[in-house]
C-alpha positions in Angstrom: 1.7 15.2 25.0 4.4 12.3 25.9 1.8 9.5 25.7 0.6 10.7 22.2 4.2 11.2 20.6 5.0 7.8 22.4 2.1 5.7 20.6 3.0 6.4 17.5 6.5 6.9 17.3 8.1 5.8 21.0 10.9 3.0 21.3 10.8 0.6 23.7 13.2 2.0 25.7 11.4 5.6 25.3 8.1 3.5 26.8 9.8 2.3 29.2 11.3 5.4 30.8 8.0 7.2 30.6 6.9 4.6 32.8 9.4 4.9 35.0 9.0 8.4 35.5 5.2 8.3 36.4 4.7 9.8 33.3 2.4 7.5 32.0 0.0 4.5 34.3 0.3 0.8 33.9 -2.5 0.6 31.6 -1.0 3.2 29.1 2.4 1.9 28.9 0.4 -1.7 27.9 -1.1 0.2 25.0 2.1 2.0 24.2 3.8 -1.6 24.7 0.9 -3.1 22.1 1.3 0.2 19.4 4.7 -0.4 19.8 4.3 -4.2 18.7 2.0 -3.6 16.0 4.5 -1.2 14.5 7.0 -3.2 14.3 5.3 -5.6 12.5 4.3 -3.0 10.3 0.5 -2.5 11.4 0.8 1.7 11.9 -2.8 2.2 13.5 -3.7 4.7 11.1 -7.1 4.4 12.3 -6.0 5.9 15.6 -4.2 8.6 13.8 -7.4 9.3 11.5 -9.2 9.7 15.6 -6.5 11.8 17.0 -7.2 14.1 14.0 -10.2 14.4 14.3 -10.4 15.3 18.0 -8.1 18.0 17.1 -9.8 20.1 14.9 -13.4 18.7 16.7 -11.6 20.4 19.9 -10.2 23.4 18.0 -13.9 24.2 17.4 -14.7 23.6 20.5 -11.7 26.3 21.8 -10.0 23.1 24.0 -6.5 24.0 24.8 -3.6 21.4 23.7 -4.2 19.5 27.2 -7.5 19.2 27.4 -6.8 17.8 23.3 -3.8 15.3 24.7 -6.1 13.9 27.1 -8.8 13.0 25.6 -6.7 11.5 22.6 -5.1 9.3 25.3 -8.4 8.5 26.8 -9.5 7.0 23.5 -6.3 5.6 22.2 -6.2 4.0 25.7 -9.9 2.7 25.9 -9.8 -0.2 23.5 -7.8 -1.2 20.1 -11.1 -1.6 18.3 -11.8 0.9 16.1 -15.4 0.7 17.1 -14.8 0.7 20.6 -12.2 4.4 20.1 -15.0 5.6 18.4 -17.9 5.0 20.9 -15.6 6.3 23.8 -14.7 9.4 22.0 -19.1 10.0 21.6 -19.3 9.5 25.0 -16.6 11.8 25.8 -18.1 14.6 23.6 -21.1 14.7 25.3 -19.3 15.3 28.2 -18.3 18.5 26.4 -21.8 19.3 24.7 -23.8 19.3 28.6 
Protein backbone atom coordinates (compact mmCIF):
# COMPACT_ATOMS: atom_id res chain seq x y z
CA UNK A 1 0.00 0.00 0.00
CA UNK A 2 1.09 3.90 -0.38
CA UNK A 3 1.57 4.34 3.40
CA UNK A 4 3.86 1.34 3.61
CA UNK A 5 6.11 2.13 0.47
CA UNK A 6 6.03 5.84 1.90
CA UNK A 7 7.53 4.89 5.43
CA UNK A 8 10.35 3.41 4.36
CA UNK A 9 11.33 4.89 1.28
CA UNK A 10 8.86 8.28 0.64
CA UNK A 11 10.44 11.87 0.11
CA UNK A 12 9.15 14.63 1.69
CA UNK A 13 7.53 15.83 -1.13
CA UNK A 14 6.03 12.18 -1.85
CA UNK A 15 4.56 12.57 2.04
CA UNK A 16 3.31 15.39 1.41
CA UNK A 17 1.23 14.80 -1.64
CA UNK A 18 -0.17 11.65 -0.17
CA UNK A 19 -1.49 13.92 2.36
CA UNK A 20 -2.85 16.04 0.17
CA UNK A 21 -4.71 13.62 -1.61
CA UNK A 22 -6.47 12.04 1.46
CA UNK A 23 -4.45 9.22 0.92
CA UNK A 24 -3.15 9.05 4.17
CA UNK A 25 -4.73 10.97 7.87
CA UNK A 26 -2.91 13.54 9.90
CA UNK A 27 -1.63 11.09 12.25
CA UNK A 28 0.06 8.90 9.42
CA UNK A 29 1.66 11.58 7.56
CA UNK A 30 3.30 12.56 11.35
CA UNK A 31 4.79 9.10 11.33
CA UNK A 32 5.75 9.19 7.73
CA UNK A 33 7.14 12.79 8.57
CA UNK A 34 9.16 11.15 11.80
CA UNK A 35 10.44 7.75 9.38
CA UNK A 36 11.25 10.23 7.16
CA UNK A 37 13.54 12.10 9.75
CA UNK A 38 15.08 9.22 11.15
CA UNK A 39 16.20 8.24 7.72
CA UNK A 40 17.79 10.87 7.02
CA UNK A 41 19.80 10.77 9.75
CA UNK A 42 20.51 7.44 8.94
CA UNK A 43 18.36 5.54 11.70
CA UNK A 44 16.39 2.96 8.91
CA UNK A 45 13.76 1.43 11.52
CA UNK A 46 14.71 -1.94 10.62
CA UNK A 47 12.84 -2.99 13.55
CA UNK A 48 9.62 -1.93 11.76
CA UNK A 49 10.75 -3.72 8.64
CA UNK A 50 11.63 -7.03 10.80
CA UNK A 51 7.41 -6.36 12.00
CA UNK A 52 6.09 -5.72 8.57
CA UNK A 53 7.70 -9.10 7.71
CA UNK A 54 6.56 -10.78 9.90
CA UNK A 55 2.87 -9.82 9.54
CA UNK A 56 3.34 -10.87 6.05
CA UNK A 57 3.97 -14.28 6.12
CA UNK A 58 1.92 -14.37 9.84
CA UNK A 59 -1.06 -13.15 7.45
CA UNK A 60 -0.14 -15.41 4.48
CA UNK A 61 -0.92 -18.23 6.91
CA UNK A 62 -3.65 -16.80 7.97
CA UNK A 63 -4.96 -16.50 3.86
CA UNK A 64 -5.21 -12.34 4.53
CA UNK A 65 -5.32 -10.70 1.16
CA UNK A 66 -2.53 -7.84 0.48
CA UNK A 67 -5.08 -5.17 2.06
CA UNK A 68 -6.08 -6.62 4.86
CA UNK A 69 -1.82 -7.18 5.22
CA UNK A 70 -1.23 -3.17 4.31
CA UNK A 71 -3.52 -2.28 7.03
CA UNK A 72 -2.65 -3.83 9.66
CA UNK A 73 1.16 -3.06 8.93
CA UNK A 74 0.03 0.63 9.03
CA UNK A 75 -1.89 0.08 12.07
CA UNK A 76 1.25 -0.90 13.89
CA UNK A 77 3.83 1.15 12.20
CA UNK A 78 1.34 3.97 13.12
CA UNK A 79 0.65 2.95 16.80
CA UNK A 80 3.84 3.89 18.49
CA UNK A 81 7.80 4.14 17.48
CA UNK A 82 8.61 1.82 20.38
CA UNK A 83 9.45 -1.38 19.40
CA UNK A 84 7.63 -2.68 22.41
CA UNK A 85 4.67 -0.74 21.88
CA UNK A 86 4.52 -2.18 17.61
CA UNK A 87 4.71 -5.29 19.13
CA UNK A 88 1.95 -5.32 21.79
CA UNK A 89 -0.48 -3.60 19.10
CA UNK A 90 0.31 -6.12 16.52
CA UNK A 91 -0.80 -9.10 19.67
CA UNK A 92 -3.76 -7.27 20.11
CA UNK A 93 -4.50 -7.07 16.57
CA UNK A 94 -4.02 -10.92 16.11
CA UNK A 95 -6.40 -11.73 18.41
CA UNK A 96 -8.75 -9.93 16.62
CA UNK A 97 -7.99 -12.42 13.87
CA UNK A 98 -7.73 -15.68 16.22
CA UNK A 99 -11.75 -14.95 17.79
Amino acid sequence: GTFNRLYFSGTEKENARAFEKGEVSAREFLALSAAYSARQAGADDKTGAFLCAGIEAWAQKKGLPASTQDEIKRAVLCSSSDPQERLNALKQIKTYFDL
